[in-house]
Structure formats: structure tokens, C-alpha cells
C-alpha positions as CSV (number, residue, x, y, z in Angstrom):
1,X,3.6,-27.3,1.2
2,X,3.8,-23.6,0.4
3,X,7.2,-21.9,-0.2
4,X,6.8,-20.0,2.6
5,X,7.0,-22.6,5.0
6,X,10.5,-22.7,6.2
7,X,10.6,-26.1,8.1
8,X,7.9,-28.0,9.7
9,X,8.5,-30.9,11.6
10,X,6.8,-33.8,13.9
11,X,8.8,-34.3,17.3
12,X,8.0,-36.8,19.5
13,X,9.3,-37.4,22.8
14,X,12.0,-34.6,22.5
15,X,12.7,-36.1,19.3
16,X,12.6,-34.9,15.6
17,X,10.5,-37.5,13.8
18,X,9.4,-38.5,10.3
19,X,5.8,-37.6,9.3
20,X,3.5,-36.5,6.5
21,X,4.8,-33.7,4.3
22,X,1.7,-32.2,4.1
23,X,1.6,-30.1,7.4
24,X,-2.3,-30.8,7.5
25,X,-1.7,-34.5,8.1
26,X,1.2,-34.2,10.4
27,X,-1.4,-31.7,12.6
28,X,-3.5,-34.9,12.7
29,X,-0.7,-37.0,13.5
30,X,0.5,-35.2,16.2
31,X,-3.2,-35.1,17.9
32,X,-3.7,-38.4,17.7
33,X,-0.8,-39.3,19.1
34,X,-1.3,-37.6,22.2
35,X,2.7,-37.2,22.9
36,X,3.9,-35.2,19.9
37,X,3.7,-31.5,18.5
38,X,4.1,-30.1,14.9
39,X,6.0,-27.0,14.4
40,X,6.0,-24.7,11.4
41,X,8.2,-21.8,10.7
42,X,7.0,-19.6,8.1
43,X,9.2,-16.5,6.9
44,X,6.9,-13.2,5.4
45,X,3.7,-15.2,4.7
46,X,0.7,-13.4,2.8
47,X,-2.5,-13.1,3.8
48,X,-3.5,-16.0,0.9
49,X,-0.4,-18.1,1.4
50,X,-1.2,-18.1,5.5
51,X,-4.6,-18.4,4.9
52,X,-4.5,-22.4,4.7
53,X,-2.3,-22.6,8.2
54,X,-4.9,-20.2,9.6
55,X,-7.9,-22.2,9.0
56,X,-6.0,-25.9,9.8
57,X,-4.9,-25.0,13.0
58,X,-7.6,-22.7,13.8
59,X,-6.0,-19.5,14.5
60,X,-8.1,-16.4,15.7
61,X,-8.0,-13.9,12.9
62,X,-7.1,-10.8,15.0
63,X,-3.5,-12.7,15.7
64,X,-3.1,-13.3,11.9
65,X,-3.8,-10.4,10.7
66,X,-0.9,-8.9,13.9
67,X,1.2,-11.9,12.3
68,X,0.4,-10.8,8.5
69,X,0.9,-7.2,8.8
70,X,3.9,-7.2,10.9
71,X,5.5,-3.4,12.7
72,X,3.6,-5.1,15.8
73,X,4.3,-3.9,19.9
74,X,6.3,-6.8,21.4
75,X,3.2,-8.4,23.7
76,X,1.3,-11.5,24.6
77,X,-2.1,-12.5,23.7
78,X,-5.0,-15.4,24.9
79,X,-7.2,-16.7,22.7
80,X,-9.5,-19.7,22.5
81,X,-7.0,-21.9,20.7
82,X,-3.9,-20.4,20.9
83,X,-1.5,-18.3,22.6
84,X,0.0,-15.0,20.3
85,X,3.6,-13.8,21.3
86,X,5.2,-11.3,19.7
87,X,8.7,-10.5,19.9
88,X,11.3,-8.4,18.0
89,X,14.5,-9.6,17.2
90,X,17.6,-7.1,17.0
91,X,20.7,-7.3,14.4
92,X,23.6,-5.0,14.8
93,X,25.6,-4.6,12.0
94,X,29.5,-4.5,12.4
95,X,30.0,-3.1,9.2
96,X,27.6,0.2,9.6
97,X,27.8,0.5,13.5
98,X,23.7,0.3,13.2
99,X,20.7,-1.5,15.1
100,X,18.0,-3.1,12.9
101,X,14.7,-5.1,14.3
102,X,13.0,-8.0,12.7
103,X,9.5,-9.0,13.8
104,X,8.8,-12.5,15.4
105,X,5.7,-13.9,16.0
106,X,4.6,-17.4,17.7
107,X,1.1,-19.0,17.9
108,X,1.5,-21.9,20.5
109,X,-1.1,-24.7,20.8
110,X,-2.0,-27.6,22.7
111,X,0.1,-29.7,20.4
112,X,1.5,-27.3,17.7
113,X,3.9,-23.9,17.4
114,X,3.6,-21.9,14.2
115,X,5.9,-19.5,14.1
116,X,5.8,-16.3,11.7
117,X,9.0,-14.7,10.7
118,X,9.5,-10.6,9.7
119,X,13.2,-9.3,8.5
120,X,16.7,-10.7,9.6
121,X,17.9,-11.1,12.5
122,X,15.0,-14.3,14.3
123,X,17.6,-17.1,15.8
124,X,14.8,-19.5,15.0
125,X,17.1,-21.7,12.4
126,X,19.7,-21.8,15.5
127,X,17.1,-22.3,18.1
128,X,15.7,-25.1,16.5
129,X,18.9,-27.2,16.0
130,X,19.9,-26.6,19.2
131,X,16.6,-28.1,20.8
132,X,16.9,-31.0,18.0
133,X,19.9,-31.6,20.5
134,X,18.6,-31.3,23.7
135,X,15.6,-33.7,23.7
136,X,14.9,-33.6,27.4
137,X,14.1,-29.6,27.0
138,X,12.3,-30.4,23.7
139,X,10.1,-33.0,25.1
140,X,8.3,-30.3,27.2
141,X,6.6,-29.4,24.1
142,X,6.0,-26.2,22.7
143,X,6.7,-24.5,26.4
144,X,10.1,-25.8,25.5
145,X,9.9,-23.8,22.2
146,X,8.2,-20.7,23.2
147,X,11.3,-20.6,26.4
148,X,14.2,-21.1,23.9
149,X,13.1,-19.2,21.2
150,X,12.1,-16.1,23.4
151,X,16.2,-16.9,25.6
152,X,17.4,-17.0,22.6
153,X,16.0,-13.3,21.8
154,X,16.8,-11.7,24.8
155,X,20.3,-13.1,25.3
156,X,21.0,-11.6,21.8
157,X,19.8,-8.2,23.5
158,X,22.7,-8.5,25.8
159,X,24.9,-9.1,23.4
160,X,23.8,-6.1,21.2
161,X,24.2,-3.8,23.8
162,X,27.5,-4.6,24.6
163,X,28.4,-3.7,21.2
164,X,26.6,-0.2,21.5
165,X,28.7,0.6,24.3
166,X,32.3,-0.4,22.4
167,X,30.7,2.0,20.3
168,X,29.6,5.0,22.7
169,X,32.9,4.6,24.3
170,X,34.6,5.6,21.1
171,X,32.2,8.5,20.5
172,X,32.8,9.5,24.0
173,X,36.4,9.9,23.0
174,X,35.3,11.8,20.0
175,X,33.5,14.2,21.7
176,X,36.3,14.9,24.9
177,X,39.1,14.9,22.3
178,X,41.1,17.9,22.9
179,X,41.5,18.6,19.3
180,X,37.8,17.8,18.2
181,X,36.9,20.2,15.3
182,X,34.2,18.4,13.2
183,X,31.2,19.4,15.5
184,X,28.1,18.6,13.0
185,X,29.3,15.6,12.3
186,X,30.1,14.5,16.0
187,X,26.4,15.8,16.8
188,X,24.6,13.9,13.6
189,X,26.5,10.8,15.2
190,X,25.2,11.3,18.4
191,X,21.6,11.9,17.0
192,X,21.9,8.9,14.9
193,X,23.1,7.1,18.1
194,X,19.8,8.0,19.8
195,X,17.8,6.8,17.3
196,X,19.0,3.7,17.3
197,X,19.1,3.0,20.8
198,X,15.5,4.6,20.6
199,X,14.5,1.6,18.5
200,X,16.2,-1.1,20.7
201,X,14.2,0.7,24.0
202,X,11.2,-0.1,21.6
203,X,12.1,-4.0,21.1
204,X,12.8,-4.1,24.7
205,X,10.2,-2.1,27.1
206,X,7.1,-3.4,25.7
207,X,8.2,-7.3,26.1
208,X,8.6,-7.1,30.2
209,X,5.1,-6.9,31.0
210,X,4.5,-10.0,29.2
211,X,7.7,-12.0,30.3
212,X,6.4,-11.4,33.6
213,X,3.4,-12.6,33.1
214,X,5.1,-16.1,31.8
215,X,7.1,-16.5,35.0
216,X,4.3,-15.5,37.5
217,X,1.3,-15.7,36.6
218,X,-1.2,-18.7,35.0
219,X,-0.9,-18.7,31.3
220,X,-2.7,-21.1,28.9
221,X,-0.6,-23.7,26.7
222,X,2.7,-23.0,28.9
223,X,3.3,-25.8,31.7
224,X,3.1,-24.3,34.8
225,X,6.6,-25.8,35.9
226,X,8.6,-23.8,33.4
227,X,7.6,-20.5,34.8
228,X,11.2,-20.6,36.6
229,X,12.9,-20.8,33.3
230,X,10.5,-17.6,32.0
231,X,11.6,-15.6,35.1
232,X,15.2,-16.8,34.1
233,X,14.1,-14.7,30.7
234,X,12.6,-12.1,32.6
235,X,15.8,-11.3,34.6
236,X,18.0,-11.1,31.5
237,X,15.6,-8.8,29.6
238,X,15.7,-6.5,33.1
239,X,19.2,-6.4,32.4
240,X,19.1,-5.5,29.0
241,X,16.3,-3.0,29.7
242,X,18.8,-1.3,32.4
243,X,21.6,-1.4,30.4
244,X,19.8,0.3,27.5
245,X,19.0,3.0,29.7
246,X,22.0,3.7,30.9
247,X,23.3,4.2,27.3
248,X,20.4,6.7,26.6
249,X,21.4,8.6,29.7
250,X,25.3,8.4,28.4
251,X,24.3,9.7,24.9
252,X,22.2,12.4,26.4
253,X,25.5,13.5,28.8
254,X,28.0,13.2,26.0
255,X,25.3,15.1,23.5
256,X,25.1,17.6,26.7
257,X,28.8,17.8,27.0
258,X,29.5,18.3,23.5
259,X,27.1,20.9,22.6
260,X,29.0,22.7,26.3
261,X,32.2,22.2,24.4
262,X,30.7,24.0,21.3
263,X,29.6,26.8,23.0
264,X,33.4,27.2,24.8
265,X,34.8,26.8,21.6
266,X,32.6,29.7,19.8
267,X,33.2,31.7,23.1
268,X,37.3,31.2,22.5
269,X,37.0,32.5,18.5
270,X,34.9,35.5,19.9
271,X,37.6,36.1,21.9
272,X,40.2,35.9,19.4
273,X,38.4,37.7,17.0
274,X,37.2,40.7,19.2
275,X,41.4,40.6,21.0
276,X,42.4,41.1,17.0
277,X,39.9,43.8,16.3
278,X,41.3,45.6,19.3
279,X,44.6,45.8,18.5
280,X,43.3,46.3,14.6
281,X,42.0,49.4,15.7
282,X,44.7,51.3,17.5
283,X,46.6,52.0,14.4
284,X,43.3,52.7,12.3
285,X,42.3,55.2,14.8
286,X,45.9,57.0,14.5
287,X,46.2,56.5,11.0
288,X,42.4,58.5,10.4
289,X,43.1,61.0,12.6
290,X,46.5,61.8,10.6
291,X,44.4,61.4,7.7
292,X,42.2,64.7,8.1
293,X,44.3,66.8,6.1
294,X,44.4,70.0,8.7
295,X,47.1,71.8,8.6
296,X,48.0,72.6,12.4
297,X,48.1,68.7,13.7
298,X,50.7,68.0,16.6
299,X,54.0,67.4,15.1
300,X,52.9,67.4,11.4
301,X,56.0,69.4,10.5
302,X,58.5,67.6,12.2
303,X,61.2,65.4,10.1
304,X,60.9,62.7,13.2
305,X,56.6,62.7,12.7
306,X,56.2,60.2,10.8
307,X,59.0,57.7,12.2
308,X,57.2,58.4,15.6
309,X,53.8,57.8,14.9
310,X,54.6,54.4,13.2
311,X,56.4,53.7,16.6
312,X,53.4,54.6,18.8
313,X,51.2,52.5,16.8
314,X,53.3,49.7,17.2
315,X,54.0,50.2,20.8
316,X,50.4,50.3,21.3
317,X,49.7,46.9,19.5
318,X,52.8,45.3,20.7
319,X,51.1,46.2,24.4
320,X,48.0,45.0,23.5
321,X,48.6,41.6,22.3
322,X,51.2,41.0,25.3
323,X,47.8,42.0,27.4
324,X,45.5,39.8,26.0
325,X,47.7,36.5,25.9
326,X,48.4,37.0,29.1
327,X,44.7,36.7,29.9
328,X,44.0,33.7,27.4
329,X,42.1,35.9,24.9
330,X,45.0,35.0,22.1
């Protein structure tokens, strides 16, 4: 068995059962027994290592190479032998406040699910222990697999997004904070935001054609009864796909509001600045004139002169700056 080959296991009536550990002999088992499928997780295969699952289980080569080569549209394909299904997992890290996709890919079978893992982040390890204990789903075969695995994802999109918005919220009160002063770095947060929520729309649009195609229409290798559990899926990953949306609209508002708020607050030190310059330029306007050097200026000879002219200039910027806090300028 190749090290890339996570697990792979017989299950039999909803049942995790002991086979060969060659996964070319348990294939054969689990045909001939009529009642059983063989399922094989496989994390980052290349194209050599999958090479020998491709040809035993007879896998179109357009789908591997999707599988192989991974950064793949979230969709879902019919082939001869097998059904494709691509989805893309989300992680959000706690620690950097970031969104990260992995890459998931499933070929289901008549009796078989080989599943091809890209990146962190694929619940497949938890989604597989928690089938292992729910035997009447499981028995349903890999339907059972291709529903819980693909839940599994879009509940986790939920979940994700709910995070985003604990975090929007706080930027929200970054940006409306009366004292907010570091403006780059409140708008290369709000940027970065974007992207990330850019990414998720990415993980999320593409896959609701294809989840309503599970739950409504006829789809090869998927039992025609569990299309109410795939529009179950389908409703969730609506949800998620609105609620994304609305975050994207919220980060476009508060990227709106705070580039308004900018603009205000430019408007304000213009105003200080121009207020200052005003009452900068009463005394400099005296003081040149005095500083001609004529001889026949008004008052040039008198002892009180100087005394008075000092007094006018302040006068004049005492009533300037009274003026202009009065109308908000300082």
C-alpha cells in the first residue's frame, strides 16, 4: 500500500470490516460480495503514486489529472465509471484572523469512494469516524459518504463565517472609533478582509450548481432517495452563500465609510491649518509694512508706537482665533 494512502477500508452492511491490505484485493472483495464498498483516502498523491488507484478502479484520466493537479473550481462531473466531485474545504485560523482553502476531491463508484485530499482543513478523518458510528447511514453506501463528507464541508462554511463576522464587528468598531488615527493600517485590514472573503465566495459559489443538481435532478452512483438529504446540503450552502455576501457588502460600507471619515478628517486639518495661517498673517502683514524703512509712516515717532502696534496685532489675532472656534475651524 503506498504511503499516500491515508486509510482504506472494506464496510459491509454499515460496518467497518476486515479485508485484504492490498487495496486491489479488497476492490475485488467488495464486488464480489455484492453488499460492501472499499474506500480510500489518499492525501497529495502524485501522478506515479496515483497512477496504480487510477488504472484498478478504472478512473477517467481527465478526473485524475483535476485530482493530481489540484487549484480546481468546486463542480461535479459524469463519467463512465465514476462520479468526480470537487469541493473545497475552508480553515480559519484563530491565531492570524485568516481564511485558508484546501482542495477535496471524491471519485464515487458503484461499490468504491476514493477520495483525494489537497492542504488542511478536509474533515474527512472526522467524517469517517463518525459514519464508523452510524452504520444505518453508512450502509447506504458511498451516497452515505459523498452526503456526510460534502455536510460536513458546508456546515464548516457556517461556522467560518460566523467567525468572519466576530471579526468585521470589531473592525467595524475600528473604523467608527471616534479617536481612529491609523488610517493605512485600518484600510490594508479592510483590503485584506476582502480578500479573504473573496476566496471563501470562491469555495462557495461554484459548489451550488452542483448541490442542486444532487437534490433534484438524476445523478449516477447516488440513490435516488438521498436527494432529500442533498437538498438538506443545498439549503445550508444557500445560507452560507448569503451570509458571505452580506459580509462583502459590510466590508464594502465600512471601506466606504472609512475612506468618508478620511476625507472629513483631511478636511478638519485643512481647516486648522488654513484658521492658523490666517491669524499667522495679520501680524506678518503689520510687521512688513513697519519694516519698509520710510521715514514718514503713521506714528513712527511716537514714544506709544511701538507699544500700540504690538497691541493691534494682538487684538487682531486674539479676534481671529475667537472667530474661527466659534465656527469649528479650531
Amino acid at each position: 500500500m503506498f504511503g499516500v494512502i491515508v486509510d482504506c477500508a472494506i464496510y459491509r452492511d454499515g460496518r467497518r470490516a476486515e479485508g485484504p491490505q492490498d487495496f486491489s484485493d479488497a476492490l475485488d472483495e467488495a464486488r464480489a460480495s455484492g453488499d460492501a464498498f472499499l474506500w480510500i483516502g489518499t492525501y497529495e498523491p502524485t501522478e506515479a503514486e496515483f497512477d496504480h488507484v487510477r488504472r484498478e478502479f478504472g478512473l477517467h484520466p481527465l478526473a485524475v489529472e483535476d485530482a493530481l493537479n489540484a487549484h480546481q473550481r468546486p463542480k461535479l462531473e459524469v463519467y463512465d465509471d465514476s462520479l468526480f466531485v470537487v469541493l473545497k474545504p475552508v480553515l480559519y485560523d484563530e491565531a492570524t484572523d485568516s481564511v485558508s482553502t484546501g482542495e477535496l476531491m471524491l471519485f464515487i463508484g458503484d461499490c468504491f469512494v476514493v477520495t483525494v485530499r489537497h492542504g488542511e482543513g478536509a474533515p474527512l478523518a472526522a467524517v469517517r469516524h463518525r459514519l464508523e458510528q452510524e452504520p444505518d447511514v453508512l450502509r447506504h453506501g458511498p451516497t452515505a459518504v459523498l452526503y456526510a463528507v460534502s455536510d460536513a464541508v458546508v456546515d464548516h462554511y457556517i461556522e467560518v463565517a460566523a467567525e468572519l463576522q466576530s471579526d468585521l464587528e470589531e473592525l467595524e468598531a475600528e473604523v467608527f472609533a471616534p479617536n481612529a488615527s491609523d488610517t493605512k493600517n485600518t484600510a490594508a485590514r479592510i483590503y485584506g478582509f476582502k480578500r479573504q472573503v473573496l476566496e471563501f465566495r470562491r469555495a462557495t459559489n461554484p459548489l451550488l450548481a452542483p448541490m442542486e443538481r444532487l437534490a433534484f435532478g438524476e445523478v449516477p452512483f447516488v440513490h435516488e432517495h438521498a436527494r432529500p438529504f442533498f437538498r438538506d446540503v443545498a439549503d445550508h450552502l444557500t445560507k452560507a452563500s448569503e451570509y458571505i455576501e452580506g459580509l462583502d457588502r459590510l466590508l464594502s460600507d465600512a471601506l466606504a465609510a472609512h475612506l468618508a471619515q478620511t476625507g472629513l478628517r483631511q478636511n478638519d486639518d485643512v481647516r486648522k491649518i488654513s484658521a492658523w495661517a490666517a491669524i499667522a498673517a495679520v501680524p506678518t502683514m503689520v510687521a512688513g509694512i513697519y519694516g519698509m524703512n520710510f521715514d514718514h509712516m503713521p506714528e513712527l515717532h511716537q514714544w506709544w508706537g511701538y507699544p500700540a502696534v504690538l497691541a493691534l496685532m494682538a487684538g487682531a489675532c486674539l479676534g481671529l482665533h475667537r472667530m474661527f472656534k466659534r465656527r469649528g475651524w479650531l
